[in-house]
N, C-alpha and C positions, 0 to 999 in steps of 0.2 A: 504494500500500500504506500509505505513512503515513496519507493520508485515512482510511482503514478502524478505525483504533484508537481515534482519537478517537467514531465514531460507534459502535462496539461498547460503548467506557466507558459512554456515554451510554445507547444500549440497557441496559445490562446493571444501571444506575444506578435507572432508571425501571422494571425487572424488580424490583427490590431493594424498591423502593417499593411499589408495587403489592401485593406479596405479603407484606410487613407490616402495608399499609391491610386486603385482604382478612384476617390473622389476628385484629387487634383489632377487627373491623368483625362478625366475628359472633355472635350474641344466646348468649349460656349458656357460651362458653369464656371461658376467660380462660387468664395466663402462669403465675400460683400453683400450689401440687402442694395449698395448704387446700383439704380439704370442705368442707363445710358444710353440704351435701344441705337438705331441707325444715325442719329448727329451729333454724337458724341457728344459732348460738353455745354452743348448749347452755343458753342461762335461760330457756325456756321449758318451762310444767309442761305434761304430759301424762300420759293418765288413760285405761285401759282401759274404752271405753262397752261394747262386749258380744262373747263368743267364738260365733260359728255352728256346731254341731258336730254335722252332720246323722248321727251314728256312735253305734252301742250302748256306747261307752266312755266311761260317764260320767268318770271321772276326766282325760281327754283337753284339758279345756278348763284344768281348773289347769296341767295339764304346761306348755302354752303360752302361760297368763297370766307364769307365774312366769319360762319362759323368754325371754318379750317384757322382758317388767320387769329380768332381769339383762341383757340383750344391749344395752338403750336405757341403764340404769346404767352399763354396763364402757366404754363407747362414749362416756360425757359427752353424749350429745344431746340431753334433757330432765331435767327435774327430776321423778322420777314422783309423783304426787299419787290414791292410792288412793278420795280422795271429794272433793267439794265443785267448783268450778267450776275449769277448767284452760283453757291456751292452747289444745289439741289433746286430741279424742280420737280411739282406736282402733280400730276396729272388724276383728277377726280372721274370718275365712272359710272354716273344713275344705272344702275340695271334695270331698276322700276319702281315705280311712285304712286301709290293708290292711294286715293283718300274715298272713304265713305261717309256719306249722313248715318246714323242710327238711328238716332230720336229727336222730333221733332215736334216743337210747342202748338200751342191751340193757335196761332196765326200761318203755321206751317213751315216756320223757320226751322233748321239744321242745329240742334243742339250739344248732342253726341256727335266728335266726328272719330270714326278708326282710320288712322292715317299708318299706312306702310312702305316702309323706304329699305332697297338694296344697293350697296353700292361700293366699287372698288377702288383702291388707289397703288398708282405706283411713282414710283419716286427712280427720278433720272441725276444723274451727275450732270453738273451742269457744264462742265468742258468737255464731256464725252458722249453726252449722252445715252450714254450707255445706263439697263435697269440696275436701280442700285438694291431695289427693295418693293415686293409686289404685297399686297396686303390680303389678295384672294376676297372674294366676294363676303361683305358682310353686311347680315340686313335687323331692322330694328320693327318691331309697330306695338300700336298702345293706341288709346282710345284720351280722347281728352273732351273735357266740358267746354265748348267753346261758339259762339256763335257764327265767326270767321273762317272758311277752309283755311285760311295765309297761316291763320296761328298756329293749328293742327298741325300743317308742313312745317311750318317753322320750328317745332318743340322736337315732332319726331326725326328733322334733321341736324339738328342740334346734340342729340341725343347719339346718333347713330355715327358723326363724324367725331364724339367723344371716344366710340369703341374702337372707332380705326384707329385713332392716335393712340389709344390703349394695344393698338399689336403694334403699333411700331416701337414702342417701348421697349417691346421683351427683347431676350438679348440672345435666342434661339426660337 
């Protein structure tokens, strides 16, 4: 029995080992709780090159410039740069945009609306244009109290250009 302890320490020593080599051993984790996602530090400018917004709502494409631009602002991740040459540009994606009425008052106005937005982005170097970074398609919807469709859009795009900037964060 004494025998046994010494090669358990030993076992359990070379366990300890191993399964510290394998956590710092693999490519994209690390021990820190920093982001940093795709612009590193935040000093790099970034520049909306163009919104796709295959939808009869012309007003659709400002909703989501302006909300790209406060979300990448409040976030510190680039410095935005509205023209001239940047680190990174934007490229935003509607895949589709649905709003519905639900419920509607005793004069027949729109009270309930369900508003659903899909939408992708990818991010270009801005001297190469080459893709730096594809976000894959993500979509958002939710119902809001509102008598306005503009609102409805506006809340659930607000909402859903919040979760893209939330993948660009991750750091794999």
């Amino acid at each position: 029995m004494p025998r046994i302890l010494p090669v358990l320490a030993l076992l359990a020593a070379l366990f300890a080992l191993f399964a510290l080599s394998a956590l710092t051993g693999c490519a994209g984790y690390n021990l820190t709780s920093e982001e940093t996602g795709i612009f590193g530090d935040g000093s790099k400018t970034l520049k909306i090159k163009s919104v796709d917004n295959p939808t009869m709502y012309s007003w659709l494409p400002y909703i989501l410039r302006s909300s790209l631009r406060d979300e990448i602002a409040a976030r510190s991740l680039a410095v935005w740069k509205d023209d001239g040459r940047a680190d990174y540009e934007v490229k935003l994606r509607v895949h589709y945009f649905r709003l519905r009425g639900d419920v509607r008052d005793s004069d027949d106005r729109t009270q309930l609306y369900t508003a659903s937005m899909a939408a992708a982005v990818t991010v270009y170097d801005g001297a190469t244009n080459a893709v730096v970074w594809e976000s894959g398609v993500v979509g958002y919807s939710d119902s809001y109290d509102t008598y306005n469709e503009r609102d409805a859009a506006e809340k659930v795009g607000i909402e859903l250009v919040r979760r893209l900037v939330d993948k660009m964060r991750q750091r794999f």
